[in-house]
C-alpha positions as CSV (number, residue, x, y, z in Angstrom):
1,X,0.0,0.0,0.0
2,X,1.2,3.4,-0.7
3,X,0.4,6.6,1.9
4,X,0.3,10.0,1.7
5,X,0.6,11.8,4.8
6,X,-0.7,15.2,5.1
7,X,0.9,18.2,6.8
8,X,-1.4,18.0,10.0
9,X,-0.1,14.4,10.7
10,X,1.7,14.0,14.1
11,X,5.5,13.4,13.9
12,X,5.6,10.9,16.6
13,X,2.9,8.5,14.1
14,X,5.3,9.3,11.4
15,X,9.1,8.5,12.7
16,X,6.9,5.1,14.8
17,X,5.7,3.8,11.2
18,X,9.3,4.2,10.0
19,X,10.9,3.0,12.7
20,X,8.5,-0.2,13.2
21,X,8.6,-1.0,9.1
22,X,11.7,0.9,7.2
23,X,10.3,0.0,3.6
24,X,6.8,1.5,4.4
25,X,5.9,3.7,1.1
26,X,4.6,6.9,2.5
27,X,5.4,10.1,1.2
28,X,5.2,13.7,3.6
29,X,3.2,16.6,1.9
30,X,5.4,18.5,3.6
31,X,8.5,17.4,2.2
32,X,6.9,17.7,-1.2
33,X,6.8,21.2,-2.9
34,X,3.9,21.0,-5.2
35,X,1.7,19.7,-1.8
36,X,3.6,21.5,1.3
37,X,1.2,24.4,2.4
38,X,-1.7,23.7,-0.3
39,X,-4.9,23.1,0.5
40,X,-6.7,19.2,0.9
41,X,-8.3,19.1,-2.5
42,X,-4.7,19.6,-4.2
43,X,-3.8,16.6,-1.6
44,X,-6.8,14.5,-2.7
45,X,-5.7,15.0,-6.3
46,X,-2.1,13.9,-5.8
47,X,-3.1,10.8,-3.6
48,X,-5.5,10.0,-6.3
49,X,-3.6,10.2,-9.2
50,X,-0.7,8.3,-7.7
51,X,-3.0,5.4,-5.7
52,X,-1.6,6.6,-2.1
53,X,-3.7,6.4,0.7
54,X,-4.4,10.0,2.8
55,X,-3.6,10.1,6.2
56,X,-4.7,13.3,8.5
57,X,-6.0,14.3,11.8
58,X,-7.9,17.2,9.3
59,X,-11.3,15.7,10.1
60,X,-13.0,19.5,10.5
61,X,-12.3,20.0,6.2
62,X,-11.0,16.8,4.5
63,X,-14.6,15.2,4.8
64,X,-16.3,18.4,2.9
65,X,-12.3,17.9,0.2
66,X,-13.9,14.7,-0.4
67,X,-17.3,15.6,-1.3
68,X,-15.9,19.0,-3.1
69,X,-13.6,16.6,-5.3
70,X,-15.6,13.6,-5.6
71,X,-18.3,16.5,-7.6
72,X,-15.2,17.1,-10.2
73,X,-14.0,13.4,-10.2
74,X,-15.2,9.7,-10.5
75,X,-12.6,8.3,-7.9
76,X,-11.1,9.7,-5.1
77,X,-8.0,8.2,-2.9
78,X,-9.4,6.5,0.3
79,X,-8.7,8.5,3.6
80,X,-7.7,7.6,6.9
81,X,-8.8,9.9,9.4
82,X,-7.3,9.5,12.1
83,X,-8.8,11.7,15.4
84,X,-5.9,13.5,17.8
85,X,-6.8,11.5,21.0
86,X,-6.5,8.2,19.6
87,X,-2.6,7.1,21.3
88,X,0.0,7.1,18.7
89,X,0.9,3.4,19.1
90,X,-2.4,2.3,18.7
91,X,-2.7,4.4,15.2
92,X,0.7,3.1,14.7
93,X,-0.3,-0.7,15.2
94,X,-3.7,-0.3,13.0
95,X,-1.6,1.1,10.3
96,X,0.6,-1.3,10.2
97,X,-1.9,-3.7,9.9
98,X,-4.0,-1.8,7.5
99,X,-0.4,-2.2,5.2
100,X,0.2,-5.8,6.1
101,X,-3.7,-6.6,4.8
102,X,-3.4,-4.4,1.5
C-alpha cells in the first residue's frame, strides 16, 4: 500500500511507522513542494492520481475535500482519518496492519 501523509499528521505517528517498518511507502506533503502548504483538494488529487492512501488528523475540512472533489472526479483516494486522541501506538499498530492486509 502506498500513503500520503498530510501536513497535519503528528510526527511521533510518522518517525513510529518508520521506525517499526523501514520499507513502508509513504510520502510527507510537507517534504513535497507541489503539496507542502496547499490546501486538501490539491492533496486529494495527488493521492488520487498516484494510488496513495491519505492520512490526516484534518477531520473539520477533509470530509467536505472529499465531497468537493468527488463532484469534479469519478474516484477519489481512500482516507484515513485518524482523530488527535486516539494514542500514537495504537494508530501506529492499526496502520501497520491496515499495510500488512493491502
Amino acid at each position: 500500500m502506498k500513503w500520503l501523509a498530510d501536513e497535519t499528521l503528528r510526527n511521533a505517528i510518522l518517525r513510529g511507522l518508520l521506525r517499526q517498518a523501514p520499507a513502508l511507502d509513504i510520502l510527507c506533503a510537507q517534504d513535497l513542494p507541489e503539496l507542502s502548504g496547499h490546501i486538501d483538494l490539491t492533496l486529494l488529487r495527488h493521492a488520487t492520481s498516484t494510488d496513495r492512501v491519505l492520512l490526516t488528523h484534518d477531520l473539520s475540512t477533509m470530509v467536505s475535500a472529499r465531497r468537493t472533489h468527488l463532484q469534479h472526479h469519478k474516484r477519489c483516494a481512500p482516507i484515513v482519518l485518524i482523530p488527535d486522541s486516539f494514542p500514537v501506538n495504537l494508530v501506529i499498530d492499526d496502520l501497520l496492519l491496515l499495510d500488512r492486509c493491502a
